[in-house]
PQR file of N, CA, C, O and H, with PARSE charges and radii, in Angstrom:
ATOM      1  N   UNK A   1      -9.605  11.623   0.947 -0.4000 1.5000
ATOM      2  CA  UNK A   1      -8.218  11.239   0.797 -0.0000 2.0000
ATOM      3  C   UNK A   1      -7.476  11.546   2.099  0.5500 1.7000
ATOM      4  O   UNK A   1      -7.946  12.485   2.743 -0.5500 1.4000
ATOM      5  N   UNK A   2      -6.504  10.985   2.557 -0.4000 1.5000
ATOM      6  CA  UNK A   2      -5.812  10.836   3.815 -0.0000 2.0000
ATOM      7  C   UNK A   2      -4.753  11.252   3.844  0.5500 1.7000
ATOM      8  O   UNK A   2      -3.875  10.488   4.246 -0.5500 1.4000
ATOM      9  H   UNK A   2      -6.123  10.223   2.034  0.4000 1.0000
ATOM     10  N   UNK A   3      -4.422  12.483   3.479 -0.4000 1.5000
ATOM     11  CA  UNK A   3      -3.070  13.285   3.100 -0.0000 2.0000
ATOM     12  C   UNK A   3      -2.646  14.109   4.332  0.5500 1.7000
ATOM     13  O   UNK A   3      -2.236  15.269   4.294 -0.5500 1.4000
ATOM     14  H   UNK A   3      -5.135  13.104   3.153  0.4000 1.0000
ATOM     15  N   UNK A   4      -2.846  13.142   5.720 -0.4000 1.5000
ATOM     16  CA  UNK A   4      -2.633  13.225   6.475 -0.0000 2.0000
ATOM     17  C   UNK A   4      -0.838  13.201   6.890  0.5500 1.7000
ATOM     18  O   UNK A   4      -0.479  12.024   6.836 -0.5500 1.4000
ATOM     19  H   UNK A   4      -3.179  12.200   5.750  0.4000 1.0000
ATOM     20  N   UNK A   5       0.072  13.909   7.183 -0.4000 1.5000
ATOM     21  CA  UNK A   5       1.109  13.856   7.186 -0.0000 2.0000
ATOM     22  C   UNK A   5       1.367  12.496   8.217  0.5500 1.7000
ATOM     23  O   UNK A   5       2.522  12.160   7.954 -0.5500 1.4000
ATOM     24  H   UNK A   5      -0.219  14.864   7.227  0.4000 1.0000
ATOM     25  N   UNK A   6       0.824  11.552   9.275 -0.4000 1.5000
ATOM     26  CA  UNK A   6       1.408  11.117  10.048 -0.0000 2.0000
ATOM     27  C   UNK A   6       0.548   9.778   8.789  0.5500 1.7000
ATOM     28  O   UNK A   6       1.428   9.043   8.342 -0.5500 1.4000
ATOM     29  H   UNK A   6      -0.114  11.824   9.488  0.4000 1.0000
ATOM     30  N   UNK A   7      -0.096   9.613   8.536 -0.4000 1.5000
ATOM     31  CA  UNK A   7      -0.568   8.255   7.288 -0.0000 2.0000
ATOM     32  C   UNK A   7       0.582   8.001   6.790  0.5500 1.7000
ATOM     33  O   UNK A   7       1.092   6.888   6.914 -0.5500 1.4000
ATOM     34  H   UNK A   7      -0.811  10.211   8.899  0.4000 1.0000
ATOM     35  N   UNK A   8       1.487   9.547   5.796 -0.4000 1.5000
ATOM     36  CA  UNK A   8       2.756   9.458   4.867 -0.0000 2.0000
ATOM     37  C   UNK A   8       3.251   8.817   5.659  0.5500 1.7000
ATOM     38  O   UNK A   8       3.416   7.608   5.493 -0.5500 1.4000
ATOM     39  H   UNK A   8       1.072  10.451   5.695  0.4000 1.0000
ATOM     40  N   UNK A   9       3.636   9.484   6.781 -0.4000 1.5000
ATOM     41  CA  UNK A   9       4.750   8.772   7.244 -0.0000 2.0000
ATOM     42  C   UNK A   9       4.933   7.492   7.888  0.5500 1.7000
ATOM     43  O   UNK A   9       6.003   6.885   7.934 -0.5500 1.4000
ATOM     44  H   UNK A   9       3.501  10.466   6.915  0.4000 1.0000
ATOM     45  N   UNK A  10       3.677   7.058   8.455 -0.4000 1.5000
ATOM     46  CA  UNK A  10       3.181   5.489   8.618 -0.0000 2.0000
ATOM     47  C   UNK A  10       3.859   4.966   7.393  0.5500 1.7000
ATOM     48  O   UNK A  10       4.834   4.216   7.425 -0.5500 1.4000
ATOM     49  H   UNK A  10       2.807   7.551   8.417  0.4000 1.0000
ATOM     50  N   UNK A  11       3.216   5.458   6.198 -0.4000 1.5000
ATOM     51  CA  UNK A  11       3.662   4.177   5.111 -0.0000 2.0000
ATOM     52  C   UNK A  11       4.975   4.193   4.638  0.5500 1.7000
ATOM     53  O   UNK A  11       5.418   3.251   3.981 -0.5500 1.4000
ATOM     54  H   UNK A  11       2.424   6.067   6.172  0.4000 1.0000
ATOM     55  N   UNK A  12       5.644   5.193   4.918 -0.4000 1.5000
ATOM     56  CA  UNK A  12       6.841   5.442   4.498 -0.0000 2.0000
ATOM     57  C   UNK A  12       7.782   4.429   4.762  0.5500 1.7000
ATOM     58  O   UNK A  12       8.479   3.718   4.038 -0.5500 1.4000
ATOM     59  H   UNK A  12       5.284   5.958   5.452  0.4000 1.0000
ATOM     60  N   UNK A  13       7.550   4.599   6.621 -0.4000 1.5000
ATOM     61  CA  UNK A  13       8.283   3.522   7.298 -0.0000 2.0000
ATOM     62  C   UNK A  13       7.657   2.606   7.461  0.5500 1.7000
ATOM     63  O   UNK A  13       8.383   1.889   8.149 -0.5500 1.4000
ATOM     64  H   UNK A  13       6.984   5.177   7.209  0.4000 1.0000
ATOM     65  N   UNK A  14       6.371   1.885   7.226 -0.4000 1.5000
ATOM     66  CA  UNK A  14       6.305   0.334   7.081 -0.0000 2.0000
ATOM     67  C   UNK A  14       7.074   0.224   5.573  0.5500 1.7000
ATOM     68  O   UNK A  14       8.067  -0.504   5.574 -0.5500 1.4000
ATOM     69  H   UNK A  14       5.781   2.469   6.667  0.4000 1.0000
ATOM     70  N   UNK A  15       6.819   0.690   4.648 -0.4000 1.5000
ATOM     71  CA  UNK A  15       7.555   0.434   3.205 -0.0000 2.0000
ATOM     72  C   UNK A  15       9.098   0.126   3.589  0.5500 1.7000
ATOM     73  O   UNK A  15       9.559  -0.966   3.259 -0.5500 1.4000
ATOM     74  H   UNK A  15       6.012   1.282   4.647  0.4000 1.0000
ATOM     75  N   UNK A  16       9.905   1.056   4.276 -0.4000 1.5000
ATOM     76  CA  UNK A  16      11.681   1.347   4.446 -0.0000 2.0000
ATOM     77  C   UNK A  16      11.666  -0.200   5.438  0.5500 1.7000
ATOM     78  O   UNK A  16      12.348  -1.035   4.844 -0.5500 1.4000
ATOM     79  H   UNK A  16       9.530   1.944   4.545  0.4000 1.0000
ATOM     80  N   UNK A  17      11.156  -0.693   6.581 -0.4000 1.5000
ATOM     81  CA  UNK A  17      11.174  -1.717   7.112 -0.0000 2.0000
ATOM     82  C   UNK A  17      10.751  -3.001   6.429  0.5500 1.7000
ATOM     83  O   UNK A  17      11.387  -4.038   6.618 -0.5500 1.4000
ATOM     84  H   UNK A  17      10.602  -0.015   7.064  0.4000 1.0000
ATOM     85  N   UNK A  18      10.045  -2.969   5.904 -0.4000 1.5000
ATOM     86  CA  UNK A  18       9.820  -4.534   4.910 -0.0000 2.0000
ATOM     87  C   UNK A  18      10.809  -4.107   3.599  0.5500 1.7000
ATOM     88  O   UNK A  18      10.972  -5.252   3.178 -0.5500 1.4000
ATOM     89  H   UNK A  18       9.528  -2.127   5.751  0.4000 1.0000
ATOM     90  N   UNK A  19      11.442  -3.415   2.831 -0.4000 1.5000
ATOM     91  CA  UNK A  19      12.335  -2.891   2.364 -0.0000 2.0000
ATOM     92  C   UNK A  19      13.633  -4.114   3.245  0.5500 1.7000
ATOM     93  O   UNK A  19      13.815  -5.318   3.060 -0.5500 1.4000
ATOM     94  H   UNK A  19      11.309  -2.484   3.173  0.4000 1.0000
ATOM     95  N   UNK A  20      14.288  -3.177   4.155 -0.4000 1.5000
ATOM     96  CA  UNK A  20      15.223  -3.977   4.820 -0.0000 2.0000
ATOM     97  C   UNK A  20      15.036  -5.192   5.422  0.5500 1.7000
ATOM     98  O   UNK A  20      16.026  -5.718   5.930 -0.5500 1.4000
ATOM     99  H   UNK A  20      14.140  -2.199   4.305  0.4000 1.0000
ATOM    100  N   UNK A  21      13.723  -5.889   5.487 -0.4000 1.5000
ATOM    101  CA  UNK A  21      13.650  -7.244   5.555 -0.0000 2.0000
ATOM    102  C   UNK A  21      14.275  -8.484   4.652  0.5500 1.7000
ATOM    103  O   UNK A  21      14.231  -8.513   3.422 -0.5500 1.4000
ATOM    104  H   UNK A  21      12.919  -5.462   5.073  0.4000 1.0000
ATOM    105  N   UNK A  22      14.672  -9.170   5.220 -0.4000 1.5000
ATOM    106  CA  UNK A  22      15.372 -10.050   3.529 -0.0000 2.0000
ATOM    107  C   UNK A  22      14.331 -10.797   3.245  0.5500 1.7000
ATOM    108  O   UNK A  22      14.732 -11.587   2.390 -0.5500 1.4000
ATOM    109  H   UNK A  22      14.708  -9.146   6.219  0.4000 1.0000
ATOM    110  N   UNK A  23      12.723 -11.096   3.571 -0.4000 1.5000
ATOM    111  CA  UNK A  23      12.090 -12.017   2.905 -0.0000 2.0000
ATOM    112  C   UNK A  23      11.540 -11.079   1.533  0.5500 1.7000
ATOM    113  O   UNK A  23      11.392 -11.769   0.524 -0.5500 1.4000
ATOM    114  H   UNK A  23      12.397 -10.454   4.266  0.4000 1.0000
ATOM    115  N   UNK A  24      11.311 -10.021   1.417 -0.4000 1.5000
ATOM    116  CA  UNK A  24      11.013  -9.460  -0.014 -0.0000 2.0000
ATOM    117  C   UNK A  24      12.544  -9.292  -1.036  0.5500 1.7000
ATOM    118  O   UNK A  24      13.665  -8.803  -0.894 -0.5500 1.4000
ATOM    119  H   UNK A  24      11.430  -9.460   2.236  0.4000 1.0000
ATOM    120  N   UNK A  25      11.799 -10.000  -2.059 -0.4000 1.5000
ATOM    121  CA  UNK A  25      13.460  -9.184  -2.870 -0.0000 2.0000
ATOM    122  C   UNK A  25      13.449  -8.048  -3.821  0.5500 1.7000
ATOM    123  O   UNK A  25      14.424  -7.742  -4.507 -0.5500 1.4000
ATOM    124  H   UNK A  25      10.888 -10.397  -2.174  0.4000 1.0000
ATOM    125  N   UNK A  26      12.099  -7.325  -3.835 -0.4000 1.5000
ATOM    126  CA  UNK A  26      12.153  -6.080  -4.907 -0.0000 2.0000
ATOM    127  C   UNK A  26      10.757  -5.448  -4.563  0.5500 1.7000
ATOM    128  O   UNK A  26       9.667  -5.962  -4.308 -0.5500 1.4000
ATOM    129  H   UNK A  26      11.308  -7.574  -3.277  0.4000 1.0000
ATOM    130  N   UNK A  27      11.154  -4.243  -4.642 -0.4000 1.5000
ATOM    131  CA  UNK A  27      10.210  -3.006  -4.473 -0.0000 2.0000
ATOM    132  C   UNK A  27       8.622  -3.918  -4.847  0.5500 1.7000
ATOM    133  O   UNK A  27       7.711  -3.684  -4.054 -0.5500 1.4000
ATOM    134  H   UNK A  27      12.039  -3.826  -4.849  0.4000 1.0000
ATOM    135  N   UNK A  28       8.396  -4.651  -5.701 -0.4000 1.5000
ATOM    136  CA  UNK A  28       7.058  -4.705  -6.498 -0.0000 2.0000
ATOM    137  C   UNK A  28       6.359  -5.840  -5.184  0.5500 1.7000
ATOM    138  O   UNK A  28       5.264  -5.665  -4.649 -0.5500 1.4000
ATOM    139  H   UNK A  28       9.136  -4.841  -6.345  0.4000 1.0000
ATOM    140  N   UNK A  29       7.259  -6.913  -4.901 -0.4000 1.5000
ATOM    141  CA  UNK A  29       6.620  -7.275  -3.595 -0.0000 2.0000
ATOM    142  C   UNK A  29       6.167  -6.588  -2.717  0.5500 1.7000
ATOM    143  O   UNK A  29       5.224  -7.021  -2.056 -0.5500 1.4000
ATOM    144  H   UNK A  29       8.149  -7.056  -5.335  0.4000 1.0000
ATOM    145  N   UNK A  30       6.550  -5.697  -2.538 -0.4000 1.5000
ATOM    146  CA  UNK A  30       6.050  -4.585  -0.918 -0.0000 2.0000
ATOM    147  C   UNK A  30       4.960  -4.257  -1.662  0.5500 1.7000
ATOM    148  O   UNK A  30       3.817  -4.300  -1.207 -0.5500 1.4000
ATOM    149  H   UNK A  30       7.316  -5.346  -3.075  0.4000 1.0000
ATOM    150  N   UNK A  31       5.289  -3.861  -3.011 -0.4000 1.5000
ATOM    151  CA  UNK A  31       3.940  -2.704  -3.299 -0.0000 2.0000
ATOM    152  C   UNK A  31       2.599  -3.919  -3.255  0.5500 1.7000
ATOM    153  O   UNK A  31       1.465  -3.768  -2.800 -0.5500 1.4000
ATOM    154  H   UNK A  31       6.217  -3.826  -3.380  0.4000 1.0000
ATOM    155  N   UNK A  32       3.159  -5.020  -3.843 -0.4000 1.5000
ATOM    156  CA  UNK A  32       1.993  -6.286  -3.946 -0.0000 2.0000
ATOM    157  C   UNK A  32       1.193  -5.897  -2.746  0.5500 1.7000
ATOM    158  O   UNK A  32       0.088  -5.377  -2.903 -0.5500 1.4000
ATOM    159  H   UNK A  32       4.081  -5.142  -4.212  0.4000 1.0000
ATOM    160  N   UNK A  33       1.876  -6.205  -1.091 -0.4000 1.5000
ATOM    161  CA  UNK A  33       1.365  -6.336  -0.100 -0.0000 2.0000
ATOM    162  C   UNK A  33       0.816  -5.387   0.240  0.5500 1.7000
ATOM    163  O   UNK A  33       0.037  -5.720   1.133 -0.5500 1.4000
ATOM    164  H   UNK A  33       2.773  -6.628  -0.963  0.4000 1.0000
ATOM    165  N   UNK A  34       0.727  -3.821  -0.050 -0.4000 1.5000
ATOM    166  CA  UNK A  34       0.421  -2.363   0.286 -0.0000 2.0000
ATOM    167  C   UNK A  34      -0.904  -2.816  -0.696  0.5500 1.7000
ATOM    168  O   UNK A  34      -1.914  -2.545  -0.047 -0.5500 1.4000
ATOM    169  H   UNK A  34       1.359  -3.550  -0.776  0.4000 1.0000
ATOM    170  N   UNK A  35      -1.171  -3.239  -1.644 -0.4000 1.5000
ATOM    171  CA  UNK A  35      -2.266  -3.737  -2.348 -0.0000 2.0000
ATOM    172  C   UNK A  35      -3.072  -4.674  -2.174  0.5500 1.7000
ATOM    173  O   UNK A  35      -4.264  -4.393  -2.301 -0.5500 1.4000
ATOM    174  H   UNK A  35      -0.350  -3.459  -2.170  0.4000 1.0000
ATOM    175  N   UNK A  36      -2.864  -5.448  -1.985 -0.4000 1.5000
ATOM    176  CA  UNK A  36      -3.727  -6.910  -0.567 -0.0000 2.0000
ATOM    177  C   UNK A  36      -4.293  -6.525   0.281  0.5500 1.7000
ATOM    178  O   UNK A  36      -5.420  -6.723   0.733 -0.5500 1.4000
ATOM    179  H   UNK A  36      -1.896  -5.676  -1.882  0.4000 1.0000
ATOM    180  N   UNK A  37      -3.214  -5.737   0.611 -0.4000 1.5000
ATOM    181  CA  UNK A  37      -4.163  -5.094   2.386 -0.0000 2.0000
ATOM    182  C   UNK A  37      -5.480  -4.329   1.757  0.5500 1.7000
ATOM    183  O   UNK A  37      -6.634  -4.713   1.951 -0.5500 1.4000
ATOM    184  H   UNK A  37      -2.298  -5.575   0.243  0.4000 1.0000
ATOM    185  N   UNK A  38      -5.094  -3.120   0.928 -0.4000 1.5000
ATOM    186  CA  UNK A  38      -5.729  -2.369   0.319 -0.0000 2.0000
ATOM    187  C   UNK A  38      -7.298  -3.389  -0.130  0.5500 1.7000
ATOM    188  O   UNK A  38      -8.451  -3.131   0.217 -0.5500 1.4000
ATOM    189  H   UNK A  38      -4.157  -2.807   0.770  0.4000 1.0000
ATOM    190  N   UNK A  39      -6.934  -4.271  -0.778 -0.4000 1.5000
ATOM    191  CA  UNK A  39      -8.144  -5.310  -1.639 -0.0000 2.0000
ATOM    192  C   UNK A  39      -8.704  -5.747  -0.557  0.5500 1.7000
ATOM    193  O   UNK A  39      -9.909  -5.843  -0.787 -0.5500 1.4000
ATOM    194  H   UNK A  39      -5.998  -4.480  -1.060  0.4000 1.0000
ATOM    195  N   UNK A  40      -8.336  -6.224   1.051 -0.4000 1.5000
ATOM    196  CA  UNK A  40      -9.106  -6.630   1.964 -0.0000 2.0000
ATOM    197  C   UNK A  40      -9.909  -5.882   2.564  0.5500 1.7000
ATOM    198  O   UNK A  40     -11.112  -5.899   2.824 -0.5500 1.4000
ATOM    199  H   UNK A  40      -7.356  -6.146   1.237  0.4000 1.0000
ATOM    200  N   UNK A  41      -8.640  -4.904   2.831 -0.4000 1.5000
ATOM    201  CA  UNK A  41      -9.741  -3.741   3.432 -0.0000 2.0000
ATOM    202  C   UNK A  41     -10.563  -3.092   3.059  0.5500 1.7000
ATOM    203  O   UNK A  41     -10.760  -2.146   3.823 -0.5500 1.4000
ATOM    204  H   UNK A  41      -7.663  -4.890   2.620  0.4000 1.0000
ATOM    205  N   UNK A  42     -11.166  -3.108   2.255 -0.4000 1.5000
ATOM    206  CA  UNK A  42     -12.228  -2.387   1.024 -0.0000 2.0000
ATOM    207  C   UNK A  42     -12.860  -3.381   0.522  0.5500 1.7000
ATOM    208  O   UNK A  42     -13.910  -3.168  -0.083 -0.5500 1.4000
ATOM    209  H   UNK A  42     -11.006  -3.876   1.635  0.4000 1.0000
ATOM    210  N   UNK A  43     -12.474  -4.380   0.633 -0.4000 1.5000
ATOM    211  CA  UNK A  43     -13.625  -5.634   0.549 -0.0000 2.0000
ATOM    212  C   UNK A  43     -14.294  -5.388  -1.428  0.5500 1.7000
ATOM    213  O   UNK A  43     -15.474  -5.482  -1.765 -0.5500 1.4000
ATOM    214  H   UNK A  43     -11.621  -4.554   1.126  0.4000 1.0000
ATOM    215  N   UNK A  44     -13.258  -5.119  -2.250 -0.4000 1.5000
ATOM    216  CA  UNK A  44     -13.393  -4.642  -3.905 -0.0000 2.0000
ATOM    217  C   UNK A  44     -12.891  -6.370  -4.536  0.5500 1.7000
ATOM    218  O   UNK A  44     -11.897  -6.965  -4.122 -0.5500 1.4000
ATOM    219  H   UNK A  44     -12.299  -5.043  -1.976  0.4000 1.0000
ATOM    220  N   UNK A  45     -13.752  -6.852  -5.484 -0.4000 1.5000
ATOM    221  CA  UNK A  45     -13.764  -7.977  -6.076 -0.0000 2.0000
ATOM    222  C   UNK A  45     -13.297  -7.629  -7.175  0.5500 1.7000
ATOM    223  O   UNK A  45     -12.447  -8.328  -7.726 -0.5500 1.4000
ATOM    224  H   UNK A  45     -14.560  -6.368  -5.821  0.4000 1.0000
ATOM    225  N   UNK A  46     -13.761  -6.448  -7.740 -0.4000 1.5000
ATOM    226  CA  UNK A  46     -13.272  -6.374  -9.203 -0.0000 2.0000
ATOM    227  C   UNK A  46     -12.582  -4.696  -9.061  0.5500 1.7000
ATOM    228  O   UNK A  46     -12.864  -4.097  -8.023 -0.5500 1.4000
ATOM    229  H   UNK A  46     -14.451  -5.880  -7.292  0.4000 1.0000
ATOM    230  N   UNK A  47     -11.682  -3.963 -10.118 -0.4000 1.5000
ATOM    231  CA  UNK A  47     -11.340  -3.253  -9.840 -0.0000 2.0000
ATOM    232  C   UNK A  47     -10.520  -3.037 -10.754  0.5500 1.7000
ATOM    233  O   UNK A  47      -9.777  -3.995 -10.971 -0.5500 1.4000
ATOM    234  H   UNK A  47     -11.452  -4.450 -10.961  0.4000 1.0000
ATOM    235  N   UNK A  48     -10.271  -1.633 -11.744 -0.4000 1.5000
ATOM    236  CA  UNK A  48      -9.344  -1.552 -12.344 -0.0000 2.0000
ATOM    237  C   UNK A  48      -7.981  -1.073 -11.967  0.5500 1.7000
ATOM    238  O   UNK A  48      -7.820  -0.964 -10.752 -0.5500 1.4000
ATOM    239  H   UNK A  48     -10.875  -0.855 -11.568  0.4000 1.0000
ATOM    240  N   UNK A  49      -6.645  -0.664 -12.956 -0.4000 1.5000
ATOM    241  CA  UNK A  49      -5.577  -0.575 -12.140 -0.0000 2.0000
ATOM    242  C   UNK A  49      -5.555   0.848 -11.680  0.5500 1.7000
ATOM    243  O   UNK A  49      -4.909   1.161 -10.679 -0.5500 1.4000
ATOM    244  H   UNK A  49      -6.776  -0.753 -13.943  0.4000 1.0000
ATOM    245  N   UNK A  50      -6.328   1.839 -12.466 -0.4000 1.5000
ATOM    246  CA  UNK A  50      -6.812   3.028 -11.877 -0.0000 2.0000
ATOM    247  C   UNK A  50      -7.574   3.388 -10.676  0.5500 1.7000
ATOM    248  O   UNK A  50      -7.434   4.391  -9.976 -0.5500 1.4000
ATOM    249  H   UNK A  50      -6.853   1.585 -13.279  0.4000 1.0000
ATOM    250  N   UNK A  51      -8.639   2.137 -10.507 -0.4000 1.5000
ATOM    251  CA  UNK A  51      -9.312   1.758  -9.135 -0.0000 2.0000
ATOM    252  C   UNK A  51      -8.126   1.756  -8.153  0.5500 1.7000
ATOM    253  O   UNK A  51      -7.659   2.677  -7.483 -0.5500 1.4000
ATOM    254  H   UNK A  51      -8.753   1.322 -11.075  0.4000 1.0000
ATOM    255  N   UNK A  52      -7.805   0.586  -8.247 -0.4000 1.5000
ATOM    256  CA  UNK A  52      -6.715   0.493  -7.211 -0.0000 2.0000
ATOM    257  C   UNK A  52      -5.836   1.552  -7.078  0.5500 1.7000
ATOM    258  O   UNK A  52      -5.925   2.101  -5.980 -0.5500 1.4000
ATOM    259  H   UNK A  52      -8.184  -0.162  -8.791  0.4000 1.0000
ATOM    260  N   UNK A  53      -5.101   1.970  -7.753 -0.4000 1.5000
ATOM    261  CA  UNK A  53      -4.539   2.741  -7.770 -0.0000 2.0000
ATOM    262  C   UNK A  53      -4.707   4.123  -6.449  0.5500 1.7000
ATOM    263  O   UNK A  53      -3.898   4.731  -5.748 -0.5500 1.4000
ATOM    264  H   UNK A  53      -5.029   1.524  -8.645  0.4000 1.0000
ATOM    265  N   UNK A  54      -6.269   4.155  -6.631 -0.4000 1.5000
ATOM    266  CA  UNK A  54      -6.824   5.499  -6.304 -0.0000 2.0000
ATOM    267  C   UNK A  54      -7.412   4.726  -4.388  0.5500 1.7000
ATOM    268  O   UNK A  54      -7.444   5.301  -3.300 -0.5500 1.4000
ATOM    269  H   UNK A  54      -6.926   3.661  -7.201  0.4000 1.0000
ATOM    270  N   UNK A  55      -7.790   3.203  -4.788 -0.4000 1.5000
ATOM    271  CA  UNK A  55      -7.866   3.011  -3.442 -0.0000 2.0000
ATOM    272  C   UNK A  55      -6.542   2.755  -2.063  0.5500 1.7000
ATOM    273  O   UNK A  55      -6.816   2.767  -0.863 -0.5500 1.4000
ATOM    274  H   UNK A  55      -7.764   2.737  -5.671  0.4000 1.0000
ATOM    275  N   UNK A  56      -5.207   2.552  -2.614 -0.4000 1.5000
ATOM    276  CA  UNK A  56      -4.185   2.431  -2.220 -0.0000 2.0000
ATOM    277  C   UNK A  56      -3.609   4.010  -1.771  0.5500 1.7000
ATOM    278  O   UNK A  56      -2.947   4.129  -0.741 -0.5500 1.4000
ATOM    279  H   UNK A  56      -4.984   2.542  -3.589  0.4000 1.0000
ATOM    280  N   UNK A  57      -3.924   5.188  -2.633 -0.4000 1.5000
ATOM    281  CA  UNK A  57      -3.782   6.493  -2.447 -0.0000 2.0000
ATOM    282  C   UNK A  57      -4.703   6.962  -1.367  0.5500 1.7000
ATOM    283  O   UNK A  57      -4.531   8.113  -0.966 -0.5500 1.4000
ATOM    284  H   UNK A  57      -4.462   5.091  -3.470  0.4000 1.0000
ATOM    285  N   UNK A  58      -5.867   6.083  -0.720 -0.4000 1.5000
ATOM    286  CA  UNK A  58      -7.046   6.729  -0.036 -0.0000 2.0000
ATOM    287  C   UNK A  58      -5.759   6.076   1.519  0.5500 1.7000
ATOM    288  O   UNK A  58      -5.075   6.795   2.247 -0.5500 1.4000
ATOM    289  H   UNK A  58      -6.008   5.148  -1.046  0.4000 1.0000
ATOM    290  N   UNK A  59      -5.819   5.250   1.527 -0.4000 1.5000
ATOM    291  CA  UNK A  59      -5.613   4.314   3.036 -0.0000 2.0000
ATOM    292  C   UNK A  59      -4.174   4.542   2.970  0.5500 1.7000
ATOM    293  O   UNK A  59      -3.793   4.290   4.114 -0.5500 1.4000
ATOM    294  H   UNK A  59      -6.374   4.666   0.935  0.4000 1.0000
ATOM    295  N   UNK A  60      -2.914   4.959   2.104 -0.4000 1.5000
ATOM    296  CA  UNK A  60      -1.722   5.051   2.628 -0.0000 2.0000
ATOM    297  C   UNK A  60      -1.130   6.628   2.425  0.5500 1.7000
ATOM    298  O   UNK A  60      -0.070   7.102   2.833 -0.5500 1.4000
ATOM    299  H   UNK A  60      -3.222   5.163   1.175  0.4000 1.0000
ATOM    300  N   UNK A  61      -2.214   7.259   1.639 -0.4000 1.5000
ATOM    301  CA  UNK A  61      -1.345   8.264   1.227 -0.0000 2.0000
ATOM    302  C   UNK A  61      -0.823   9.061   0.193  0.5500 1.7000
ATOM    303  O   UNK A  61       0.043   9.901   0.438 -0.5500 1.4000
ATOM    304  H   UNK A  61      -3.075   6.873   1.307  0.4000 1.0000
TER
END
């Protein structure tokens, strides 16, 4: 797990910057995209929401 203090804070502020972007209009879009990345980068076809869950916690934090 990557409970690396400078990871937090990577995701913190990519989250607060696509946040103040006007092409998302609600929190659940960002999280969508924090999850995409997550599904590419791990290269996972199937996956429950606990999976994910736990792989999104590895790579952001």
């Amino acid at each position: 797990m990557s409970k690396k203090p400078e990871f937090i804070l990577a995701s913190y502020v990519t989250y607060k910057e696509l946040h103040k972007c006007e092409k998302y209009r609600s929190q659940y879009q960002i999280l969508a995209k924090f999850i995409k990345y997550a599904i590419y980068e791990k290269r996972v076809y199937q996956f429950s929401s606990i999976e994910i869950r736990k792989i999104v916690e590895d790579l952001f934090g």
